[in-house]
C-alpha positions in Angstrom: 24.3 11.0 17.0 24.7 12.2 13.6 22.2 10.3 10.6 23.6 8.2 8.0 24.2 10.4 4.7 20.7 9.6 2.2 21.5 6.3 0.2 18.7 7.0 -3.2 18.8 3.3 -3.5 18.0 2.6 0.1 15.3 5.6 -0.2 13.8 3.8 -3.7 13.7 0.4 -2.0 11.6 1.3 1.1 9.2 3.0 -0.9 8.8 0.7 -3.9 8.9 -2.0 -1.9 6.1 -0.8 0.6 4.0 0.6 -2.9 4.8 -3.0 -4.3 1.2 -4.9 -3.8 -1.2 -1.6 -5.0 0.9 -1.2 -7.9 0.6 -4.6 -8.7 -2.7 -4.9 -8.2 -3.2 -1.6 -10.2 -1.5 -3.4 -13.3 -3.4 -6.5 -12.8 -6.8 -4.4 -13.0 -5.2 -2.8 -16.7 -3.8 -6.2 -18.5 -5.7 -8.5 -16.7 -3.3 -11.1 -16.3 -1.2 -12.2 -13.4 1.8 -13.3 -15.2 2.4 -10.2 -17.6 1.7 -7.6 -14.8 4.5 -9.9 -12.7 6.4 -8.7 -15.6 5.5 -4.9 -16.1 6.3 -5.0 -12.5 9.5 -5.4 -13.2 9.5 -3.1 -15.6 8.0 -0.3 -13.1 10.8 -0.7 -11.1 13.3 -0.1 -13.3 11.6 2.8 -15.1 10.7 4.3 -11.9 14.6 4.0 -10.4 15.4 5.5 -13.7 13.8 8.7 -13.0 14.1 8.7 -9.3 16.1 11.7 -9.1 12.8 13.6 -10.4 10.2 12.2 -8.0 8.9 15.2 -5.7 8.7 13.4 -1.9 5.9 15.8 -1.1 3.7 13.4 -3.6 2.4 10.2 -2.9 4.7 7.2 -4.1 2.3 5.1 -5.1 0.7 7.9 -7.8 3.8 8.9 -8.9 4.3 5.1 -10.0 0.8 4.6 -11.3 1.9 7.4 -13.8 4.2 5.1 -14.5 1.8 1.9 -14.9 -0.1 3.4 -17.1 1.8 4.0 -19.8 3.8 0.5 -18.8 0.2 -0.8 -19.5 -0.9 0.7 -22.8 2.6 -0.6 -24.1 1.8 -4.0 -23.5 -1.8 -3.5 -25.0 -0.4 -2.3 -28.0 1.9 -4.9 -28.6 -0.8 -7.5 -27.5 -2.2 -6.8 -31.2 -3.7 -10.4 -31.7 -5.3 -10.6 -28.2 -8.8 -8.0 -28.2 -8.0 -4.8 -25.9 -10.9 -5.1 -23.4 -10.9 -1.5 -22.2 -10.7 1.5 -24.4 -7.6 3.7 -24.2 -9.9 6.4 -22.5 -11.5 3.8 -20.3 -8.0 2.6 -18.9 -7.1 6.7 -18.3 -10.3 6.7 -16.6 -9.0 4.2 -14.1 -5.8 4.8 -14.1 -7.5 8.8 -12.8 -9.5 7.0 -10.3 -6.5 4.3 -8.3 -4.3 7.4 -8.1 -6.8 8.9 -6.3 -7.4 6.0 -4.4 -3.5 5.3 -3.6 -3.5 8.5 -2.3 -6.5 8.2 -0.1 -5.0 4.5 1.1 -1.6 6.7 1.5 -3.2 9.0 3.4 -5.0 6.1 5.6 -1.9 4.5 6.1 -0.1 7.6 7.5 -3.4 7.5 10.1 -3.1 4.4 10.4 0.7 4.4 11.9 0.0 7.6 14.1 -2.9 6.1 15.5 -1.3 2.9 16.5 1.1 5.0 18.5 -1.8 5.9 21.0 -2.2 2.2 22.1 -1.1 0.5 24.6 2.2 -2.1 24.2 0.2 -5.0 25.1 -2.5 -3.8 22.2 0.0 -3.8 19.7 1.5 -6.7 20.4 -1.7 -8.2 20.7 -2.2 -6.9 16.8 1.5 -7.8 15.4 0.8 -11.8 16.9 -2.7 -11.7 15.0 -2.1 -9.7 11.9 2.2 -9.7 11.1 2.5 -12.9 12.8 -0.7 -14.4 11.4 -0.9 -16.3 14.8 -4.8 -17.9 15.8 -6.5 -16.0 18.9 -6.0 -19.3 20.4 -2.4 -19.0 20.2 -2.4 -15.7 21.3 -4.3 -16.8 24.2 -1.8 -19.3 25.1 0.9 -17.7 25.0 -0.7 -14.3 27.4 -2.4 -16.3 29.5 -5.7 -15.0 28.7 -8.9 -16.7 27.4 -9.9 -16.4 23.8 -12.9 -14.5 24.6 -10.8 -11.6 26.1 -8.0 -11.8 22.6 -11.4 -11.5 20.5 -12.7 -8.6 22.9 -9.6 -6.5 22.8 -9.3 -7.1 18.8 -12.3 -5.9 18.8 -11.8 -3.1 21.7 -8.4 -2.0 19.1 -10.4 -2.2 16.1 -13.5 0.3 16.9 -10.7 2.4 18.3 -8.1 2.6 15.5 -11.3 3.4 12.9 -12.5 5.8 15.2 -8.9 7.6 15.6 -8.3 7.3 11.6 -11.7 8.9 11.0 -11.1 11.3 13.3 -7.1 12.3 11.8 -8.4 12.2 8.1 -11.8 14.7 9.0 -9.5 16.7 10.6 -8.4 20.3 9.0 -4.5 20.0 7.3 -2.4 22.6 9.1 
């Protein structure tokens, strides 16, 4: 079966949308305030569709758009001229430095994160989608498989130490 032709909007979407909540937070951190990094947000997004056609897949989304932030951020501290800059301009390049270094480790995580989940079993995951994508109580989950809560917590617990121990294990490993 042949793939559908590459749709940039479709391409833009998936990966702003998943990047969504750390560059968010990441603004939040700069202006400190919900409501005008809500804004800048919005702002992001269309300056980062804008250049779209430039961004080089083989770099981490979420850095690429904290490039963006950045400068998204000093903008609105320049313009907040009555309201005191908390952060020096050097201080916020400081941390702007250090969450692109830490998107791209939680990047990094995350790509562990999905290869490790294919080594477990189908009742594992589903165990983990009910608890953590369905936000269902262990209870619940109990109910519903027919297993006491004290075997949902041990398995949670059984999944947890393994999908550390797998992610450890993928990021400590050498890059081929």
């Amino acid at each position: 079966m042949e793939s559908p032709p590459y749709d940039p909007h479709l391409s833009f979407t998936r990966l702003f949308v998943t990047a969504q909540p750390a560059l968010h937070g990441f603004l939040v951190s700069l202006v400190h305030d919900h409501h005008a990094a809500d804004d800048l947000l919005q702002d992001l997004a269309e300056r980062m569709w804008r250049k779209f056609d430039d961004y080089d897949e083989r770099r981490p989304f979420v850095a690429w758009g904290i490039g963006f932030a950045r400068l998204l951020a000093l903008e609105w501290h320049r313009r907040q001229q009555r309201l005191p800059i908390p952060l020096a301009e050097e201080t916020l390049a400081l941390l702007a430095d250090e969450a692109a270094a830490q998107a791209i480790h939680h990047d990094d995580r995350l790509a562990a994160l999905r290869t490790c989940l294919k080594h477990l079993t189908d009742r594992q995951r589903a165990v983990l989608q009910s608890r953590y994508q369905k936000e269902q109580s262990v209870d619940a989950i109990a109910r519903e498989s027919n297993r006491t809560q004290m075997a949902i917590y041990k398995m949670l617990k059984h999944v947890h130490r393994t999908l550390l121990a797998c992610i450890s294990e993928t990021l400590t490993r050498p890059m081929p």
